[in-house]
C-alpha positions as a Markdown table, in Angstrom:
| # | Residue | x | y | z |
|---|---|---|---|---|
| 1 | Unk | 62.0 | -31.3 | 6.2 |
| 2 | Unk | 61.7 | -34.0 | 3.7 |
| 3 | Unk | 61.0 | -37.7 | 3.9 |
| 4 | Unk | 61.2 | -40.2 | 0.6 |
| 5 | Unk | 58.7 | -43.2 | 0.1 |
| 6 | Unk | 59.4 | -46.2 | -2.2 |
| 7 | Unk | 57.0 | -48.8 | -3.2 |
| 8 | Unk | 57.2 | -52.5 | -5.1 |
| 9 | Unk | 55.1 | -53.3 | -7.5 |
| 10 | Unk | 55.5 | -56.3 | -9.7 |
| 11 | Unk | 55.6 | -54.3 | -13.4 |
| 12 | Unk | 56.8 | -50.7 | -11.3 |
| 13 | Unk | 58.5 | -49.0 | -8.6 |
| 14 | Unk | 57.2 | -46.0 | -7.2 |
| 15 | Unk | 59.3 | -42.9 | -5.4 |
| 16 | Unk | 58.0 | -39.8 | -3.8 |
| 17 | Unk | 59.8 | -37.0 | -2.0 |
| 18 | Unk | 57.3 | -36.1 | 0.6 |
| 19 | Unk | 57.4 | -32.4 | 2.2 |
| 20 | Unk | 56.3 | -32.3 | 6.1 |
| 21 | Unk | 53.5 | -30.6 | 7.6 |
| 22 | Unk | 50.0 | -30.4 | 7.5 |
| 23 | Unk | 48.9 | -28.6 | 4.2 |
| 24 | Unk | 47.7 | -30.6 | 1.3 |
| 25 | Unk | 48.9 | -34.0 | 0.9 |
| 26 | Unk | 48.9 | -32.9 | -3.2 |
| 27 | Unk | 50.8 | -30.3 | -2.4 |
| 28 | Unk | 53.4 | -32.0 | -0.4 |
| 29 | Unk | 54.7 | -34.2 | -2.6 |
| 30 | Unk | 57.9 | -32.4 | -4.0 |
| 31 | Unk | 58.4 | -34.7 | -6.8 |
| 32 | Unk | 57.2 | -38.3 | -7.8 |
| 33 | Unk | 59.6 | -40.9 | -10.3 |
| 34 | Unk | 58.1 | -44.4 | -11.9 |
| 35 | Unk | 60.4 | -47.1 | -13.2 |
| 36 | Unk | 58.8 | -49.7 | -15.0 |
| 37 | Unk | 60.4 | -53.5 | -14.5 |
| 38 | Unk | 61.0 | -55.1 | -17.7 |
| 39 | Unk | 59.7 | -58.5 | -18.9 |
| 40 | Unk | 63.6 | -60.1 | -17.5 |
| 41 | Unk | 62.8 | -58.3 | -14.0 |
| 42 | Unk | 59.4 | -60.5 | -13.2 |
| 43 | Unk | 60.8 | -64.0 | -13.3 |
| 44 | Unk | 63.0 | -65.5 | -11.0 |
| 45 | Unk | 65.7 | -63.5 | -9.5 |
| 46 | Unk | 63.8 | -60.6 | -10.1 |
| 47 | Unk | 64.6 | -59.1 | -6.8 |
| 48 | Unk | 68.1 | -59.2 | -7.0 |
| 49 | Unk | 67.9 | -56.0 | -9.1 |
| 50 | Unk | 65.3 | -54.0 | -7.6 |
| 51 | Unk | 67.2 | -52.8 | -4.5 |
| 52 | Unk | 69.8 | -50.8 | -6.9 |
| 53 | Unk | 67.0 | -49.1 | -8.8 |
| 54 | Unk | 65.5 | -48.0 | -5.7 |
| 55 | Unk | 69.1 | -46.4 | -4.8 |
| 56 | Unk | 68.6 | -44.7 | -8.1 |
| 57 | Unk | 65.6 | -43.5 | -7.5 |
| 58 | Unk | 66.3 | -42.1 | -4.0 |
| 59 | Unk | 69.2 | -40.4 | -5.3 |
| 60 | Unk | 67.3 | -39.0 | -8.4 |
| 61 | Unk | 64.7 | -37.3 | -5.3 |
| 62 | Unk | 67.4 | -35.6 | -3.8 |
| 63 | Unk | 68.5 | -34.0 | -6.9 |
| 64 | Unk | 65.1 | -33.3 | -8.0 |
| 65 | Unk | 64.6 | -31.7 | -4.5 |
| 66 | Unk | 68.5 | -30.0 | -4.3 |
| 67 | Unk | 69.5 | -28.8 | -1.3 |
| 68 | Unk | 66.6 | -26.6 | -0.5 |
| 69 | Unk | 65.5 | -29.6 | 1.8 |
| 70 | Unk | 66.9 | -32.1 | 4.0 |
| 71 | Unk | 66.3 | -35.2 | 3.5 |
| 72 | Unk | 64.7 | -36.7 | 7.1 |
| 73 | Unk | 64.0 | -40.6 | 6.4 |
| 74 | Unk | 63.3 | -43.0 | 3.9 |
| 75 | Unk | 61.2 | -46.0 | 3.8 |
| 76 | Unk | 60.7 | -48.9 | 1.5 |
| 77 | Unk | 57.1 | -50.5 | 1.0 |
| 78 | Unk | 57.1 | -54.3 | 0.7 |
| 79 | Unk | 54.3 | -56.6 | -0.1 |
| 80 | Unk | 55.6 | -60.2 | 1.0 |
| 81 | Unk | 58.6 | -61.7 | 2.9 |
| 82 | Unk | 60.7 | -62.5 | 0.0 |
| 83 | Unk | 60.6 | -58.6 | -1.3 |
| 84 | Unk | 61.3 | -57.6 | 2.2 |
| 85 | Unk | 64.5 | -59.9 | 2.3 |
| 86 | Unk | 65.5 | -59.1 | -1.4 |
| 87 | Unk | 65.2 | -55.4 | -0.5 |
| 88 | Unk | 66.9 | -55.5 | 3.1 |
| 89 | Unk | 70.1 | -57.4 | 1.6 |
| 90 | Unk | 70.6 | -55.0 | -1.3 |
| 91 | Unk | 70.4 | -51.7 | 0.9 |
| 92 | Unk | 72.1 | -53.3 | 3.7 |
| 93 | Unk | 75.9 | -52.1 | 2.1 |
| 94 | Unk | 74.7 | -49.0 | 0.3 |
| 95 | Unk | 74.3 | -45.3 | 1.1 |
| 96 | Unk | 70.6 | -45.9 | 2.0 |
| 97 | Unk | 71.1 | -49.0 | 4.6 |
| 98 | Unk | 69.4 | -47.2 | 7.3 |
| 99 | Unk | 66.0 | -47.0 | 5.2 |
| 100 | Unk | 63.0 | -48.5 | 6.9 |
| 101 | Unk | 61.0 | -51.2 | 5.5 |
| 102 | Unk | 57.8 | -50.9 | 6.5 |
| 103 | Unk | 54.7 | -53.3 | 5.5 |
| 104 | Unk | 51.8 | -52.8 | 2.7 |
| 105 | Unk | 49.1 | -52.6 | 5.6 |
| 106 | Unk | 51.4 | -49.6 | 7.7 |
| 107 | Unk | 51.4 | -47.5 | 4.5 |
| 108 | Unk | 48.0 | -48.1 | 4.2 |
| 109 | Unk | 47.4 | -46.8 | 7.7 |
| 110 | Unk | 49.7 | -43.5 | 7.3 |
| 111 | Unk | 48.2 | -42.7 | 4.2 |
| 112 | Unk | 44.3 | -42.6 | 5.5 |
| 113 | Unk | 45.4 | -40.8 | 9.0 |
| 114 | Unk | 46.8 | -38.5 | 6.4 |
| 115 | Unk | 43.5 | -38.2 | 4.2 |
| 116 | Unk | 41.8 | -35.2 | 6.4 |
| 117 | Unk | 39.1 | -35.3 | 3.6 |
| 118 | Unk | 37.6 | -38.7 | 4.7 |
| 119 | Unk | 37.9 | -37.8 | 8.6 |
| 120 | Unk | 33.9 | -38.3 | 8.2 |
| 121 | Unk | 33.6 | -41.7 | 7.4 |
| 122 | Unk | 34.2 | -44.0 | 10.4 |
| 123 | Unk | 35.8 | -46.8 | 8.9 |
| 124 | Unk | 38.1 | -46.5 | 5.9 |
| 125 | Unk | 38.7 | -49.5 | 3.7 |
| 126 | Unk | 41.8 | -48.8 | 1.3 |
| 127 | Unk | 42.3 | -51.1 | -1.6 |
| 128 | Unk | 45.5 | -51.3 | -2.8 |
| 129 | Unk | 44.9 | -52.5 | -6.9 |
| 130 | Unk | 48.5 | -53.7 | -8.5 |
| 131 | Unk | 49.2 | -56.7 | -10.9 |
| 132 | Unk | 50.4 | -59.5 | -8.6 |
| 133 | Unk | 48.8 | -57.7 | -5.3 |
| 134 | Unk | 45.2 | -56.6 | -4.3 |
| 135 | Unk | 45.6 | -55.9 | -1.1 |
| 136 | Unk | 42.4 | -54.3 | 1.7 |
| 137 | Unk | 43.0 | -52.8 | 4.9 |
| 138 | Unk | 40.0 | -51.4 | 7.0 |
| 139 | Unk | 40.9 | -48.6 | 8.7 |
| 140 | Unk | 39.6 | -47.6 | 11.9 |
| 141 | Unk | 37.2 | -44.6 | 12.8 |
| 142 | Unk | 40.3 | -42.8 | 14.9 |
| 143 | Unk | 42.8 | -44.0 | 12.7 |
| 144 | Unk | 45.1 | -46.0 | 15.0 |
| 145 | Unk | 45.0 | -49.3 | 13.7 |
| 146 | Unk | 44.1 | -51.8 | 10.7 |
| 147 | Unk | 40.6 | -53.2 | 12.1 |
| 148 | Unk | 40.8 | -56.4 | 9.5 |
| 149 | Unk | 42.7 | -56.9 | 6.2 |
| 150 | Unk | 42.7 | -59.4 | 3.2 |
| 151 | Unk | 44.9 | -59.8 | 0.1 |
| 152 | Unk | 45.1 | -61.9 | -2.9 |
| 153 | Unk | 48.2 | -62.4 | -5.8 |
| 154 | Unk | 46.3 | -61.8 | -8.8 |
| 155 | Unk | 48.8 | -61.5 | -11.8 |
| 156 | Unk | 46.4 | -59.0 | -13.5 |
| 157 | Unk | 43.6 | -56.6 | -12.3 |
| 158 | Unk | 40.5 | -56.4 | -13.9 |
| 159 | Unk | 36.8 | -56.3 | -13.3 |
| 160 | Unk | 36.2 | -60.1 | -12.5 |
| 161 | Unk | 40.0 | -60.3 | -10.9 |
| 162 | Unk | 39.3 | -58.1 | -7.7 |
| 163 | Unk | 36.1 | -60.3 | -7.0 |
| 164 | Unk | 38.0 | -63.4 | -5.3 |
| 165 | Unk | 39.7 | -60.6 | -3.4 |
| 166 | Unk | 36.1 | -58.7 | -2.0 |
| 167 | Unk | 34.6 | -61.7 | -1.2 |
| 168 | Unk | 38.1 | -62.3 | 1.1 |
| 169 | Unk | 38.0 | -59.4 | 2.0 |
| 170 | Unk | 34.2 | -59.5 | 3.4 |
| 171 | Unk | 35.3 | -62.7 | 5.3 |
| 172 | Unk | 37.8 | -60.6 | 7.6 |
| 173 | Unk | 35.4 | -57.8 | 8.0 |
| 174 | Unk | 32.4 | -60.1 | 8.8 |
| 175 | Unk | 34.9 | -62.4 | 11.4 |
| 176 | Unk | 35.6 | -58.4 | 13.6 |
| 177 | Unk | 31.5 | -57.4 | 12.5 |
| 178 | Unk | 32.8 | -54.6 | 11.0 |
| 179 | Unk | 31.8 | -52.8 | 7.9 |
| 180 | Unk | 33.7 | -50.4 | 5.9 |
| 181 | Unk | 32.0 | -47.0 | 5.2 |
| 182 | Unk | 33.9 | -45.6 | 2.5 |
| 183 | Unk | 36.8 | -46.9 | 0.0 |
| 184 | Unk | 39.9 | -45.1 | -1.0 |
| 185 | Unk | 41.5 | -46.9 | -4.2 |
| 186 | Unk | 45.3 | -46.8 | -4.1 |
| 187 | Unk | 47.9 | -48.5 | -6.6 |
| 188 | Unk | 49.1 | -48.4 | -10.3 |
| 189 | Unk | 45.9 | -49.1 | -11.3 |
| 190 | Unk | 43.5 | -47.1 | -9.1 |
| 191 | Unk | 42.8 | -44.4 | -11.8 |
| 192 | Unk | 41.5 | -47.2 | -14.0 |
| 193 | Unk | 38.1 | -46.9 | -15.4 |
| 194 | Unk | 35.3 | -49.1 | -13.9 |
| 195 | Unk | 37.1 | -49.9 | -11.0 |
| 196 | Unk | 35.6 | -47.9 | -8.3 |
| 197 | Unk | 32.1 | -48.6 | -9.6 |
| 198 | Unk | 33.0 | -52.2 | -8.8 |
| 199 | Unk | 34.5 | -51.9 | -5.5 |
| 200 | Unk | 31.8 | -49.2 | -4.4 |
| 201 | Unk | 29.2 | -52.2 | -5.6 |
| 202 | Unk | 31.3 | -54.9 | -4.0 |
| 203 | Unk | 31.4 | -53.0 | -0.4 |
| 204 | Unk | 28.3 | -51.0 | -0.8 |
| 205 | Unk | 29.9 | -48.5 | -0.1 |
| 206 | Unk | 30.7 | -44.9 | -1.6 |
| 207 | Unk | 34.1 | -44.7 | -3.4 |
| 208 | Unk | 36.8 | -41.5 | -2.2 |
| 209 | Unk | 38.5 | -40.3 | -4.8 |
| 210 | Unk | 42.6 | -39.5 | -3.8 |
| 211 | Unk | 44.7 | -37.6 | -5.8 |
| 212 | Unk | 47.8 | -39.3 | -5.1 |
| 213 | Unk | 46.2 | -42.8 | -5.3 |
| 214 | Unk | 48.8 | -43.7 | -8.4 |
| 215 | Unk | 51.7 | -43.5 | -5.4 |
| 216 | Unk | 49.4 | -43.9 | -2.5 |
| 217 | Unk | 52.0 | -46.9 | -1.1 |
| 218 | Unk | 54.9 | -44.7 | -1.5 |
| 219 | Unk | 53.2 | -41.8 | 0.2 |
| 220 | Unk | 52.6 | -43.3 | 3.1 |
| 221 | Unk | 56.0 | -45.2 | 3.6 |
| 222 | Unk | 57.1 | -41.5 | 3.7 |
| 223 | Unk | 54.7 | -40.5 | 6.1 |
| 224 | Unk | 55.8 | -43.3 | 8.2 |
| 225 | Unk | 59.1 | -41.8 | 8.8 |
| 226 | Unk | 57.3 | -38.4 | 9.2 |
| 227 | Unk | 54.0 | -39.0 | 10.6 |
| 228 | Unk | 51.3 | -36.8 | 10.7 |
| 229 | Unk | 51.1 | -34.8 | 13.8 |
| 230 | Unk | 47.3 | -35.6 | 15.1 |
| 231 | Unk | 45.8 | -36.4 | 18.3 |
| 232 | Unk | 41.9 | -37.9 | 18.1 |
| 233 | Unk | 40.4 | -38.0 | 21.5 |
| 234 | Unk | 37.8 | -39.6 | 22.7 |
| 235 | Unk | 34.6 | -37.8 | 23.1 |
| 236 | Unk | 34.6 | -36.2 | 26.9 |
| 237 | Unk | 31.2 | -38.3 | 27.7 |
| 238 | Unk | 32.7 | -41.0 | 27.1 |
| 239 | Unk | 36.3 | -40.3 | 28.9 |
| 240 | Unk | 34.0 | -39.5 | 32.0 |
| 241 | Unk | 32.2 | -42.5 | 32.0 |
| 242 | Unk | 35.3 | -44.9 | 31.8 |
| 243 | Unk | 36.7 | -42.9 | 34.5 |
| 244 | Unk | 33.3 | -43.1 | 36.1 |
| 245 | Unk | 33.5 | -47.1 | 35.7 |
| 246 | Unk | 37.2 | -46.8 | 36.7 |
| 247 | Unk | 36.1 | -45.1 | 40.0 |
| 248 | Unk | 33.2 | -47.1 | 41.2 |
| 249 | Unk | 35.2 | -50.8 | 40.6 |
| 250 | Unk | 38.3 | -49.3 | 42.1 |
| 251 | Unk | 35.5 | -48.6 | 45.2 |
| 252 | Unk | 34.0 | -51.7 | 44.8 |
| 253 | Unk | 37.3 | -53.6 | 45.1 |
| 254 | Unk | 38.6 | -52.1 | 48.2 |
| 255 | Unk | 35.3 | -52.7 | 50.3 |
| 256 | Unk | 35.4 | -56.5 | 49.0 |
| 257 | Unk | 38.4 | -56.4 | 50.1 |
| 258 | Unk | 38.0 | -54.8 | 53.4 |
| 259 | Unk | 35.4 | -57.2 | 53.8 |
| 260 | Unk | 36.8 | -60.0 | 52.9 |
| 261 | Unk | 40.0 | -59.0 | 55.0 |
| 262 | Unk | 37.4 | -58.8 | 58.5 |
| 263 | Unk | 35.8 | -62.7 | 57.9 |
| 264 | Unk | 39.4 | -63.8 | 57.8 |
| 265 | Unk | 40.0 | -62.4 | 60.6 |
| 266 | Unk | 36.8 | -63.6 | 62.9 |
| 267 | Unk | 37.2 | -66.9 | 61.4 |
| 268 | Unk | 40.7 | -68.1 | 60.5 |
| 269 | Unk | 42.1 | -68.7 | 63.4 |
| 270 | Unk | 41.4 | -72.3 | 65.7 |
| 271 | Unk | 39.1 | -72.7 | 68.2 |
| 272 | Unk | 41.7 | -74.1 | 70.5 |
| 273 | Unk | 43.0 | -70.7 | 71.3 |
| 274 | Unk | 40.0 | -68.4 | 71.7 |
| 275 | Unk | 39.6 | -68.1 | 75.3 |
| 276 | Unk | 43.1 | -66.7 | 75.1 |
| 277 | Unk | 42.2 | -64.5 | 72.3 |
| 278 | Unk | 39.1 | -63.0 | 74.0 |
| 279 | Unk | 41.6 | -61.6 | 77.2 |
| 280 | Unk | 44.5 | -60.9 | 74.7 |
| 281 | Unk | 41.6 | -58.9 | 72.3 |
| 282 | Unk | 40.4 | -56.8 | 75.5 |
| 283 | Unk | 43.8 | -55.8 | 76.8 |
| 284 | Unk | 44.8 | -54.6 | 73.2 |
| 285 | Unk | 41.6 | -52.7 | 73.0 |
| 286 | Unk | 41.7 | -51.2 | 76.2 |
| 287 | Unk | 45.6 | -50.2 | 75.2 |
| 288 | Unk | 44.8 | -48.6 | 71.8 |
| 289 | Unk | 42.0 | -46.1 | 73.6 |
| 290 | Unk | 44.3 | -45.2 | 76.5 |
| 291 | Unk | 44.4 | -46.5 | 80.0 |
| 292 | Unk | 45.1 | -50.1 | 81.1 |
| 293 | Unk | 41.9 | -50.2 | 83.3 |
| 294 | Unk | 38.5 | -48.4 | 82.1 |
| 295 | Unk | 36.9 | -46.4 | 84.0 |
| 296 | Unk | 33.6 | -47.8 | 85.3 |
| 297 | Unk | 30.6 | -46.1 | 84.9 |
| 298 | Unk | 28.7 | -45.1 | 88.0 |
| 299 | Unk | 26.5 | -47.8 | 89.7 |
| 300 | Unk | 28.8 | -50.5 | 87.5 |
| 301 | Unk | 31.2 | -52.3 | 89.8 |
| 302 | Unk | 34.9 | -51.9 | 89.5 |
| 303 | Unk | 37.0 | -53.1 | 87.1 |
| 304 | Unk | 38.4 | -56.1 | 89.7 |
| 305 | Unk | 34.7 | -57.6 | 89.7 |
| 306 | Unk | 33.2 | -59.9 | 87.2 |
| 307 | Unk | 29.3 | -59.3 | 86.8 |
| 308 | Unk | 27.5 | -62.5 | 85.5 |
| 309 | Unk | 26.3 | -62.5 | 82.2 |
| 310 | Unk | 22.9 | -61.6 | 82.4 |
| 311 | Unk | 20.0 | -64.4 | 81.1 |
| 312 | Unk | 17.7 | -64.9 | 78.9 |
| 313 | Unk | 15.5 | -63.6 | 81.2 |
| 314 | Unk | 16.9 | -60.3 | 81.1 |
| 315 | Unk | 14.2 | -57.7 | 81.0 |
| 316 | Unk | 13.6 | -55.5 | 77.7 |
| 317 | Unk | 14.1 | -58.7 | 75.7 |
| 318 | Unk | 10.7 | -59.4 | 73.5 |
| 319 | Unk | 9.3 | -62.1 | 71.7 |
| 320 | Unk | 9.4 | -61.6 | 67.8 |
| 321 | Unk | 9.5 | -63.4 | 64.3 |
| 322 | Unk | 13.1 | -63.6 | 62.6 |
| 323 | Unk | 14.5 | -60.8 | 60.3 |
| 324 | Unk | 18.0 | -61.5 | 58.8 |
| 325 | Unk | 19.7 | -64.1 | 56.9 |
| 326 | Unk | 20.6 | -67.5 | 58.8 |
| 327 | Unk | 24.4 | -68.3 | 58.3 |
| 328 | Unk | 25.2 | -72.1 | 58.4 |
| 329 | Unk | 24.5 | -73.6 | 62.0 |
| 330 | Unk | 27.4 | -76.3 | 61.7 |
| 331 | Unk | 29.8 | -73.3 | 61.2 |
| 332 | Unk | 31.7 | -72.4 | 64.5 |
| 333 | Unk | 32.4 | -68.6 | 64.5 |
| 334 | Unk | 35.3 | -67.4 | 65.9 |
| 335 | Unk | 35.9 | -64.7 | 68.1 |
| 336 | Unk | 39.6 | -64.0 | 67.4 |
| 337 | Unk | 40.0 | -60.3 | 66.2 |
| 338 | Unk | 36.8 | -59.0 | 67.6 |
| 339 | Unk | 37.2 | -56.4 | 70.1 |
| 340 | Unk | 34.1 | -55.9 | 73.0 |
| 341 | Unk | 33.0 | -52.9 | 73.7 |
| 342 | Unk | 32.4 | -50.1 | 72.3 |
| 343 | Unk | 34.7 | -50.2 | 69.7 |
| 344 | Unk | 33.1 | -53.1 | 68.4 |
| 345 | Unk | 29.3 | -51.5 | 67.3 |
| 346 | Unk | 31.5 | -48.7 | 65.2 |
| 347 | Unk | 34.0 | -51.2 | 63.6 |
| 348 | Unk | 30.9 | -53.8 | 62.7 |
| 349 | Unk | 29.0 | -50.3 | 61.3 |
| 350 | Unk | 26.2 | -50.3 | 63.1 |
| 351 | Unk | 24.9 | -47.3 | 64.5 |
| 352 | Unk | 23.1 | -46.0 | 68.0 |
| 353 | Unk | 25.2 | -47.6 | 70.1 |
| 354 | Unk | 26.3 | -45.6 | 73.1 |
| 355 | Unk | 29.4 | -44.7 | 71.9 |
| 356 | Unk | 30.3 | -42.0 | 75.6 |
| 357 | Unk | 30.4 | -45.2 | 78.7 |
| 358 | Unk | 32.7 | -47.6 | 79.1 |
| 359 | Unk | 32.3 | -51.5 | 78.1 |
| 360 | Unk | 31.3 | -53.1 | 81.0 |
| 361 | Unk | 34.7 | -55.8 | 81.5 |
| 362 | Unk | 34.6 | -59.5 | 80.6 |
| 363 | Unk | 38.3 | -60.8 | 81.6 |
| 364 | Unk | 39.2 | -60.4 | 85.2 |
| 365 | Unk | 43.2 | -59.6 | 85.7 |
| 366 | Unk | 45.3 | -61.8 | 88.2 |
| 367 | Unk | 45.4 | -59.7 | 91.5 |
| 368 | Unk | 48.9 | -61.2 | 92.2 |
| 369 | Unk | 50.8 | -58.7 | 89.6 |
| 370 | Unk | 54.2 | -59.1 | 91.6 |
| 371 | Unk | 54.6 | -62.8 | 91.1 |
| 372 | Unk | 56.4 | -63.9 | 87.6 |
| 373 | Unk | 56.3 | -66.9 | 88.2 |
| 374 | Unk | 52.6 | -67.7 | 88.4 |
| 375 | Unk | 51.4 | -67.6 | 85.2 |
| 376 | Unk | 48.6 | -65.5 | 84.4 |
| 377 | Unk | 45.5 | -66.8 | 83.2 |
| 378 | Unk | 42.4 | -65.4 | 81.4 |
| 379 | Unk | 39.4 | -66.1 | 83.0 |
| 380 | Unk | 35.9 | -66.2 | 80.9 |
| 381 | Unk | 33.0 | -66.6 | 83.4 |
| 382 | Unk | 30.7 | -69.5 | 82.0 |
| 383 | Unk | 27.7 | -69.3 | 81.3 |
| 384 | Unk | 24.3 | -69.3 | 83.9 |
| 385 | Unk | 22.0 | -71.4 | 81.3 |
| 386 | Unk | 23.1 | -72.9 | 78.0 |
| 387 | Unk | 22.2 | -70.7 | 74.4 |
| 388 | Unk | 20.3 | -72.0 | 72.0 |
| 389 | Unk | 21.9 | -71.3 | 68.5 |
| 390 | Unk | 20.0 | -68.4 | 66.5 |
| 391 | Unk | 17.7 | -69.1 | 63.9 |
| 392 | Unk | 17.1 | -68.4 | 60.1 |
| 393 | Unk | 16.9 | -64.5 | 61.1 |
| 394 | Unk | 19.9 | -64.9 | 63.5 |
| 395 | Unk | 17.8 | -64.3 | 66.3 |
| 396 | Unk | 18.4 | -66.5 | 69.7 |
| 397 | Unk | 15.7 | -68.4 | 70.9 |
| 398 | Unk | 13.2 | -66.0 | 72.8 |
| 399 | Unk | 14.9 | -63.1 | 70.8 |
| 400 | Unk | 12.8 | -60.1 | 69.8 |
| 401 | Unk | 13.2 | -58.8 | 65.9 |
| 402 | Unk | 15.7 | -55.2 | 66.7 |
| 403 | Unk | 13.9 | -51.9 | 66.9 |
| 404 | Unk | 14.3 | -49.3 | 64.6 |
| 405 | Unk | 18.0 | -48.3 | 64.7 |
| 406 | Unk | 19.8 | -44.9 | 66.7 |
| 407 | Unk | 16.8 | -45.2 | 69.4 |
| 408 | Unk | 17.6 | -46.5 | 73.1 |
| 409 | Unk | 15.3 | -49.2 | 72.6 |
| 410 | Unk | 17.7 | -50.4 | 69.9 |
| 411 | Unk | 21.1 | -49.8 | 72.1 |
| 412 | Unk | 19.1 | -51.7 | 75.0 |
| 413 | Unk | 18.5 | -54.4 | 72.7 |
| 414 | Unk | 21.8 | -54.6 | 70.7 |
| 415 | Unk | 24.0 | -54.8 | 74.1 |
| 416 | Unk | 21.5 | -58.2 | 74.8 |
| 417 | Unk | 22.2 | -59.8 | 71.8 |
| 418 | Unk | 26.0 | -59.3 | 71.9 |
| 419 | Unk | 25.6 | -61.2 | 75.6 |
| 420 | Unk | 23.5 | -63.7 | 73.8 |
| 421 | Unk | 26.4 | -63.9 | 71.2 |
| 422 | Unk | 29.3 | -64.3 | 74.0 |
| 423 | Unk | 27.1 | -67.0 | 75.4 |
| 424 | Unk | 26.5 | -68.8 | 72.9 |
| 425 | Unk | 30.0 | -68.6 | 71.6 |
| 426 | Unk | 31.3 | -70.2 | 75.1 |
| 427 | Unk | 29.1 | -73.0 | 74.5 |
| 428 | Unk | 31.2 | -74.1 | 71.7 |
| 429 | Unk | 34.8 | -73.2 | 72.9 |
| 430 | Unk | 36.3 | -76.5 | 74.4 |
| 431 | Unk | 37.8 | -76.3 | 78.7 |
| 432 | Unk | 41.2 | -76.0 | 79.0 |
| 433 | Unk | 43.3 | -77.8 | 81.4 |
């Protein structure tokens, strides 16, 4: 398989018949025809001629190549909107109107993923030297993309031409802080003497030599129909740790979430409604784990009684200094998705609490179940002695500090302060009629 490059140049036009594969890029190019532009060509209306000669030339490849080959693709190398529109016009009702057109800086790119020789530089500045066009493209280390580019319109290329074009040149690479770390010369004058000593002084950096540099454009408008077949990985330490990153936000996301999701739902709901919450949370709790009506523990009275909450008195409660973080004492909490019980010290994620007895009931049921037309009501028994609101360590008032957590001393403690917590909760839920 064969693909055929073409490349503008002000004073020349370049051709190459490009073999696939991956041997040599020398030793792929099948065959290689110059035409020189004449004096008449570079003025105005220059371009109206140039997409017949490049007919010619791509014909003139296929008869140099026979028909040993076939012919893949063909692409066209422009350096500026006007040649791309000059060229796409004239091929548009010829034999080659479905050759590509493909920009300065793409060729550029195809030829140094092609250049296996430099794969040890990083990045890989190719200079492009033609009269009328000094074009720079930094290549990247993997060779995926142009990094940062400059070009100038110089009508002839010598020593102190190509200066206005490195000094642009550094301007791009110092705007992406990158540096090139090699230079591949390219173009009709890239076997020129003194050339690479300048640009290798110019980007202090070493100088590659290419063996097709004369047609380095055209070569790799072929290889952009044909691209090189390459894959360049990332090293696998660093494919881990992205993944590793990837892992741990992805984690990091869904507990925010999760959390987030649970304050919305103790606290985004009005204050009108909770005693009607707190009966309709029960009954849905008591639903989920199985029978309507718990089974009460022995010595614990049945379901149909209310026990009072107990009060601050309550023994096993001890006096101690504060330990957590005070939340805003003007903020009313809400009770609206919390379920009491047990379910409640696994769902908060706190561990030790008894998780084998019942929950002792809060919300007594209307005895009358046969009458629909009496309305049920929830009843919340209120409270024996008003609750102080906790403290800077979110302790109520008389409160000891919690014991070590998992011991019965801490379960003893933990079912106190959720009492305290009810209490203190009623306080601030308005009667209703």
């Amino acid at each position: 398989m064969v693909t055929l490059g073409a490349s503008i140049a002000r004073d020349r036009v370049d051709a190459v018949a490009l073999l696939g594969g991956n041997g040599k890029l020398i030793d792929r190019v099948l065959a290689h025809r110059v035409a020189e532009l004449d004096v008449a060509a570079r003025g105005p209306g220059a371009g109206a001629g140039v997409p017949a000669l490049i007919e010619s030339m791509l014909d003139a490849l296929c008869a140099d190549i026979g028909e040993e080959y076939e012919v893949a693709g063909a692409a066209v190398s422009y350096r500026d909107a006007a040649g791309r529109r000059a060229v796409v016009s004239g091929l548009a009702s010829g034999p080659w109107y479905e050759a590509s057109l493909v920009s300065a800086k793409s060729a550029h790119l195809a030829l140094a993923r092609a250049m296996t020789w430099a794969a040890e530089f990083e990045d890989l500045l190719v200079c492009e030297l033609t009269p009328g066009y000094q074009g720079f493209s930094l290549i990247s280390p993997h060779r995926d993309r142009v990094v940062a580019g400059a070009a100038t319109t110089a009508g002839f290329v010598s020593e102190d031409s190509i200066q206005p074009g490195i000094a642009a040149a550094w301007d791009q690479f110092d705007a992406a802080g990158v540096r090139p770390s090699a230079v591949v010369v390219v173009g009709a004058v890239a076997d020129r003497p003194g050339m690479s000593a300048v640009l290798s002084a110019g980007f202090e950096a070493p100088v590659i030599p290419c063996a097709v540099g004369v047609a380095g454009s055209a070569v790799g408008a072929a290889l952009v129909v044909q691209p090189e077949s390459f894959a360049v990985l990332p090293p696998e330490s660093v494919r881990i740790s992205r993944n590793s990153v990837a892992v741990v936000a992805a984690a990091s996301v869904l507990a925010g979430g999760l959390t987030l999701g649970g304050i919305h739902e103790f606290s985004d709901h009005p204050r009108s409604d909770a005693t009607t919450r707190l009966a309709d949370a029960r009954t849905t709790a008591e639903g989920n784990r199985g029978p309507k009506h718990a089974r009460p523990e022995p010595g614990l009275p049945a379901a149909d009684s209310i026990p009072e909450l107990p009060g601050p008195q309550q023994p096993g409660i001890r006096s101690s200094g504060p330990r957590h973080a005070a939340p805003d004492p003007s903020a009313n909490a809400d009770t609206a998705g919390v379920n009491w019980g047990v379910g409640e010290s696994t769902m908060l994620g706190l561990r030790g609490s008894d998780p084998g007895g019942e929950p002792k009931r809060l919300v007594k049921e209307a005895p009358d179940s046969d009458a629909p037309q009496q309305q049920q009501k929830s009843i919340v028994p209120a409270p024996t002695e008003p609750v102080g609101a906790p403290d800077g360590a979110l302790l109520f008032p008389g409160e000891s500090a919690p014991p070590q957590v998992g011991t019965e001393e801490f379960n003893q403690w933990w079912d106190n302060h959720w009492r305290l917590t009810l209490r203190w909760v009623m306080t601030m839920v308005p009667a209703r009629d």
